[in-house]
N, C-alpha and C positions, 0 to 999 in steps of 0.2 A: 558145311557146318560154320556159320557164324562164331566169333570171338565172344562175343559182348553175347552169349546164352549158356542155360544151362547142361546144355548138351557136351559143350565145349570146357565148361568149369569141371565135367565129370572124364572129360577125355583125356584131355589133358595130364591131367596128376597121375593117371593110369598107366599115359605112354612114358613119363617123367622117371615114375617105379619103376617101369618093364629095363628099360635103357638100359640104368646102371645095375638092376638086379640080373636084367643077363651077361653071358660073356662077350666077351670082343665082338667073335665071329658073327654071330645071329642079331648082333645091334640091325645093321642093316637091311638083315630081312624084316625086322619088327617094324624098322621106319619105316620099310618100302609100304607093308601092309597096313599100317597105320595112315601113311598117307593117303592111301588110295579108299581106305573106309572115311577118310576124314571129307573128301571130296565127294563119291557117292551118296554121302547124305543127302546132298542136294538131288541130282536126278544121276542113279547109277550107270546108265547107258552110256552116257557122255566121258566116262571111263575109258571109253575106245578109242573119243580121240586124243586122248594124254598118250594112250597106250600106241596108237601109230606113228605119233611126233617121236616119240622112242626110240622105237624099231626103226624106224626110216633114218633117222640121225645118229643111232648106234651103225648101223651098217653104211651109209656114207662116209663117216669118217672114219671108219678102221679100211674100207676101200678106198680109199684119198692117199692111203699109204702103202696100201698094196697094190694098187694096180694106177700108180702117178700117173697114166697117160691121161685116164679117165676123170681127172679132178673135179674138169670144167663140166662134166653128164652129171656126177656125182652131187655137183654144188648146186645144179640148176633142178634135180630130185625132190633136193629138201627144199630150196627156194619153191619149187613149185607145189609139194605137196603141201609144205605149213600156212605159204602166202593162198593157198586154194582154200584151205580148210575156212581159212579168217574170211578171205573175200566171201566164199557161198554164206556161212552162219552170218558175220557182223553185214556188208555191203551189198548183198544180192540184190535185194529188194530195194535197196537205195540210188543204187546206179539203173537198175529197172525204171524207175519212178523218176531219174531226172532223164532217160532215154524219152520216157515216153512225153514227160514237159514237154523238149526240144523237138519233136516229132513236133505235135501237136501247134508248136508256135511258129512251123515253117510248114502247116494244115498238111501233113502226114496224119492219115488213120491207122496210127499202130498203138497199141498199148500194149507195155509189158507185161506179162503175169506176175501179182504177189504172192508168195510161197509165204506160209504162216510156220516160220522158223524161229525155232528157242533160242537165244544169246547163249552159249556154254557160259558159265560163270569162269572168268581168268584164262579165256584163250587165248586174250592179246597178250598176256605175261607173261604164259609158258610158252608161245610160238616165239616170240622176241629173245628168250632165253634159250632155250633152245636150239634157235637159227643162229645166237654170238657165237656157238659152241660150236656148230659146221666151219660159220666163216670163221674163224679161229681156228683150227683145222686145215682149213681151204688154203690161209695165209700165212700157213707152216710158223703160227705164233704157238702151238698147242698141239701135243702129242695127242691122238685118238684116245679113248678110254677103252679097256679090254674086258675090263667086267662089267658085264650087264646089270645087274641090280646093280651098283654103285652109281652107274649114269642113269639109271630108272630112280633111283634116287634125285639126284641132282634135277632132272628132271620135276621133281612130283612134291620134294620135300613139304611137308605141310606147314611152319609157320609162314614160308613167302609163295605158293603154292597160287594162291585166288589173287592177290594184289599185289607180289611185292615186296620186297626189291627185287629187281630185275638181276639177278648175281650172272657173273662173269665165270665160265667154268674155269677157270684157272684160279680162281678165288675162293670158290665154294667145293670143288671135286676133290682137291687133297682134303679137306676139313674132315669133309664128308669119309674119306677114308683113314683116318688119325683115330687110335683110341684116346677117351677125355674122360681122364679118371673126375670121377663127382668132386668138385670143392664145391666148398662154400660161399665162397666169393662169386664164381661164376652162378650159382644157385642166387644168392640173394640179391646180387647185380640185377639178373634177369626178372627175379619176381616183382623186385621196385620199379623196373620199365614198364612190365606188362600191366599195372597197379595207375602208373601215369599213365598209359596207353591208354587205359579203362576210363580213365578222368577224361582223358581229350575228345574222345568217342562220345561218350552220354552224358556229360556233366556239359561239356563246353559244345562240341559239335551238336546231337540230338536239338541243346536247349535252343541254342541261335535257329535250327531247324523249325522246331516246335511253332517258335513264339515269333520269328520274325519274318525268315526265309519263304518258307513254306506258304505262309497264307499271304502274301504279297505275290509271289511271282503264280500261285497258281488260282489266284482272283484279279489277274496285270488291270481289269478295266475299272477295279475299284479304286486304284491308287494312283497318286501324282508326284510330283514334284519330290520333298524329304523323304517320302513315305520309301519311294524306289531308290534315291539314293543311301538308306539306311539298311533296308535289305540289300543290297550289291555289296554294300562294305561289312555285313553279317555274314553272307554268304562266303567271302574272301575267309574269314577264319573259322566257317562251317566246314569249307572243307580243306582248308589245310589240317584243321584239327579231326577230321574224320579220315583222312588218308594219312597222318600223318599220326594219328592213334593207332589205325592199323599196324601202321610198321613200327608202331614202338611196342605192339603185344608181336606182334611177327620177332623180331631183334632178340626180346626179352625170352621168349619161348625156347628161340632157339640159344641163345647164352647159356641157357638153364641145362643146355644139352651140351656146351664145351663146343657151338658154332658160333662163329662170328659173322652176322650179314651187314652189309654196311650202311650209313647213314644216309637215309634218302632223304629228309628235311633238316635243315640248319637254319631255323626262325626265318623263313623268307620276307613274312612283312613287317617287324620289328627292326629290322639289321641293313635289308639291303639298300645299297645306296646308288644302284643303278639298275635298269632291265636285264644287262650282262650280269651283274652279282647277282639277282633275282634270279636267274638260272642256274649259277653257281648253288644255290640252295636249294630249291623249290624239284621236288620229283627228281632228283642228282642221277638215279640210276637210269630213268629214262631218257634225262639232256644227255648222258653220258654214250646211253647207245645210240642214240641217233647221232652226234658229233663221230663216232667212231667206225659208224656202219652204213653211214650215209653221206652227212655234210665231208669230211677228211676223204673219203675216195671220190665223190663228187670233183674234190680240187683243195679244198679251204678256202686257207687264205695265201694259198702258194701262185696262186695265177691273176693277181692284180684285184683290187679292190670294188671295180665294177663287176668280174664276176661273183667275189665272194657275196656281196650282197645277193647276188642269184642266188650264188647255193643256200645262203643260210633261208632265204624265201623259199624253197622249194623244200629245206629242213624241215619249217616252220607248217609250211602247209600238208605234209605227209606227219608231220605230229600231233596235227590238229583232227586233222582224218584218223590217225589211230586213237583218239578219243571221243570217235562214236561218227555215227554213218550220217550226217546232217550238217547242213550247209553252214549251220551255226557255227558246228565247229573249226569247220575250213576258217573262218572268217575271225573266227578267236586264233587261230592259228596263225593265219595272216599280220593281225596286229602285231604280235608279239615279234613278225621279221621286221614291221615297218618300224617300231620301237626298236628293236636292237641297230638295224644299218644307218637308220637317226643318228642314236647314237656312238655307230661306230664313227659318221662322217664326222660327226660336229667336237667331237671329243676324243677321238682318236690319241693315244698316249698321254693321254691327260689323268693328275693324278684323281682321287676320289675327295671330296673339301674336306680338308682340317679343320676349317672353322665349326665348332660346336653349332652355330645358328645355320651354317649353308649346309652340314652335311644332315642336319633332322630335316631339312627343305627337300633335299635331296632324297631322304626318307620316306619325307610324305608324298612327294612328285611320281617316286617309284609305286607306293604304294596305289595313289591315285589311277595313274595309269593302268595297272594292275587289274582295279579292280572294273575300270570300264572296258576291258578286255572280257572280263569273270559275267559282263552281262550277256553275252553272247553263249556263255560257257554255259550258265546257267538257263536261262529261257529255251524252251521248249522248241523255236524253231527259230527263222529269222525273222518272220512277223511280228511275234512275241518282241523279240532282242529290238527290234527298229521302232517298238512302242513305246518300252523303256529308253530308248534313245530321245525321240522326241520330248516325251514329257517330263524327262530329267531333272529340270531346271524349271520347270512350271512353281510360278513364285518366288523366285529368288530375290526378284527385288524388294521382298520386306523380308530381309532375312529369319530376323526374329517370329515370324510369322510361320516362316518356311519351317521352321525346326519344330515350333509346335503344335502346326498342323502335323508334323508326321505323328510326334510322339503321340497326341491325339487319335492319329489314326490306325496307330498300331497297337496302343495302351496294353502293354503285356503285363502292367498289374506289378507293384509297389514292389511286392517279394520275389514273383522273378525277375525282374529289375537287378533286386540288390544282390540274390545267386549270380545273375549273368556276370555285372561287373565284379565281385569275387573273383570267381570262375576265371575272368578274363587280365585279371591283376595279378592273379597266381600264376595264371600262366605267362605272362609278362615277364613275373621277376624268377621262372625257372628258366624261360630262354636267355635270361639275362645272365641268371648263372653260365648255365654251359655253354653261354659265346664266349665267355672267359676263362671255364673250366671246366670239368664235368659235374654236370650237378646234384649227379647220386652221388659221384664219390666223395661231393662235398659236405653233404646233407649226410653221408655216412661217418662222418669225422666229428661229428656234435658229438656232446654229451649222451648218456643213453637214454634218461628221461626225456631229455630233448627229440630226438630223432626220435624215437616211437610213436610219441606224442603226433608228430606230424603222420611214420606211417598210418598209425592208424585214424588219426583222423582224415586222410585222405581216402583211408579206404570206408570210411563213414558217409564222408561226404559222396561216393559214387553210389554208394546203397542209397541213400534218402535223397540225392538230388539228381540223379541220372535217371534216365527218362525211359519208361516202361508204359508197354500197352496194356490193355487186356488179356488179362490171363498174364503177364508177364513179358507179353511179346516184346520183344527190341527189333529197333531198324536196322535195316542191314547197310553196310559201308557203301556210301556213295561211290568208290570205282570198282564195285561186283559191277556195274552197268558198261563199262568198259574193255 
């Protein structure tokens, strides 16, 4: 079930009622069942395999404690069942297809077979979660869980459920068992998240989609020079605001229920002043498990700084791969280690500029970088991505020429022009708030004509300017694909 639909505006307020209208005890079964309707929407079958990551990771860890000899059988279960399920649906056919490449270009006659397999929507997020919870477990940081629907819960919950955040069971599993009597605060907090969340998805994400993103990189031979570099740096706050919507309706939803998920974007292109802060913000729960589950037992940075540049390569390109079966994204993954060990060498304990004019340099260098990593991310394969590479910069040397050939070539039309930049000015000065403070609960401290005034002009603004198909269709969030 999509956020940004109708289906979801009617579920929603239903599961919101049932919560606090039931007692304590039976919360839990209502969420379990509600989660699991909220997911079948899509294609019910694939129910099974939430429901075996469960079972397999319920019974692993309460056997890690019963039967200690068996830890390392017990760990290698869930590693192999969860890491199985992802490799056959997401990688099968992708490692088939580069097998059979390397056959063929050392004149082997083998060709793999392609299996016509559906992507589960949100397998990389519940298997990732999921598997913290064993190795957590495994690494005697985290007692087993004893009740079943509680960790079927923790498991399945529905607002981070398909995308997100990646919750830590030690974070989410007490919550998850705490009764949360209804306030108001936690109610109205949530509802103005999910309200911006709304904004950042169809107002700001869809529109950059719509009008710039979309018809440049899925027409690459009609465009050159500005044209692609003004899509690449659209697409940077296509989807930061389209993943980064999600988990502010995911946040908000669940606020609304007396959970707290944590903060997976902190304005990564506005604020940061390095590729390491860009991580510090940017997907936090995802840099988080990989740093923890990967890169930190790998070694770090405990065993000399030529390896750690390893590890964190070997981080970078297992993160890349967990964001889709295609060599583009290895290679988006790659960058991001060559950019951080850059500048671990060259800047190592150095502090970030003070200077107002080097540290927006710094700003925009980060961003830059960023976003010719995001060409990769985005183009469809590495053909694609090496197209947009080449013709980058085609025209630069009349600059002024360069700029208006794009605008020309993209011409999205006076009025959405001036929604975009709106759109992109409001969202400016709300990250700008809560880098310095929280910006509902600043925007809640106004006057009351005040404050309304903007809710509901915000909520005006995503009715008339958030972006609907026929029939009312919306797009669904750019990381269901992941």
């Amino acid at each position: 079930m999509l956020f940004n639909s109708l289906p979801f505006l009617i579920f929603f307020p239903c599961v919101f009622v049932l919560y606090y209208a039931l007692p304590f005890r039976l919360r839990k079964y209502m969420l379990l069942i509600a989660s699991y309707y909220f997911y079948m929407c899509w294609k019910p079958e694939f129910i099974v395999l939430i429901l075996l990551s469960t079972l397999v990771d319920y019974f692993c860890g309460l056997g890690m404690v019963r039967y200690p000899e068996r830890k390392k059988w017990l760990l290698a279960v869930s590693l192999a069942m969860n890491l199985g399920l992802l490799f056959f649906f997401k990688y099968l056919n992708f490692f088939g297809e580069t097998l059979t490449a390397l056959c063929r270009a050392v004149s082997i006659p083998f060709s793999a077979p392609t299996l016509n397999i559906i992507l589960p929507v949100g397998i990389s997020f519940y298997t990732f979660q999921t598997l913290s919870y064993t190795l957590d477990v495994y690494r005697g940081k985290l007692e087993p869980e004893r009740d079943f629907v509680t960790f079927a819960l923790f498991v399945s919950f529905f607002p981070q459920l398909v995308a997100g955040p990646i919750e830590k069971a030690a974070d989410l599993l007490p919550q998850l068992k705490e009764e949360h009597p209804f306030t108001y605060e936690n109610a109205a907090w949530g509802a103005k998240l999910m309200v911006w969340g709304f904004f950042k998805k169809m107002v700001v994400a869809d529109q950059l989609a719509v009008l710039i993103v979309d018809p440049v990189y899925q027409n690459l031979g009609k465009y050159e020079g500005g044209a692609l570099v003004l899509a690449t740096c659209a697409f940077a706050f296509q989807i930061y605001c389209d993943f980064g919507g999600y988990s502010d309706i995911a946040r908000g939803a669940a606020r609304m229920m007396g959970v707290d998920l944590m903060v997976n974007f902190k304005s990564p292109y506005f604020f940061s002043h390095s590729i390491g802060n860009y991580w510090q913000r940017n997907h936090v729960s995802l840099s988080r498990w990989f740093t923890e589950y990967v890169y930190i037992p790998l070694g770090g940075s405990r065993k000399g700084r030529v390896k750690q540049y390893w590890f964190t390569t070997v981080t970078f390109f297992l993160s890349g791969l967990w964001h889709g079966a295609e060599w583009s994204f290895v290679v988006w993954g790659l960058l991001q280690a060559v950019y951080l060990n850059l500048e671990r060498a060259f800047h190592r304990g150095k502090e970030p500029p003070k200077s107002p004019p080097l540290h927006l340099l710094a700003i925009v260098t980060t961003f830059a970088l960023s976003c010719f990593s995001l060409i990769f991310f985005r183009a469809a394969n590495i053909e694609e991505a090496l197209y947009v590479v080449r013709h980058l910069l085609w025209g630069i040397g009349s600059p002024a020429l360069y700029v208006k050939t794009a605008l020309s070539a993209l011409n999205p039309g006076m009025i959405e022009t001036a929604v975009l930049a709106g759109a992109l000015l409001l969202l400016f000065l709300f990250d700008l708030a809560d880098e310095r403070t929280d910006a509902i609960a600043m925007v809640s401290r106004w006057p009351v004509a005040i404050r309304w005034a903007c809710y509901l002009g915000l909520v005006m603004i995503v009715l008339v300017f958030g972006v609907y198909g026929p029939g009312y269709d919306v797009k669904a969030f750019t990381y269901f694909q992941f």
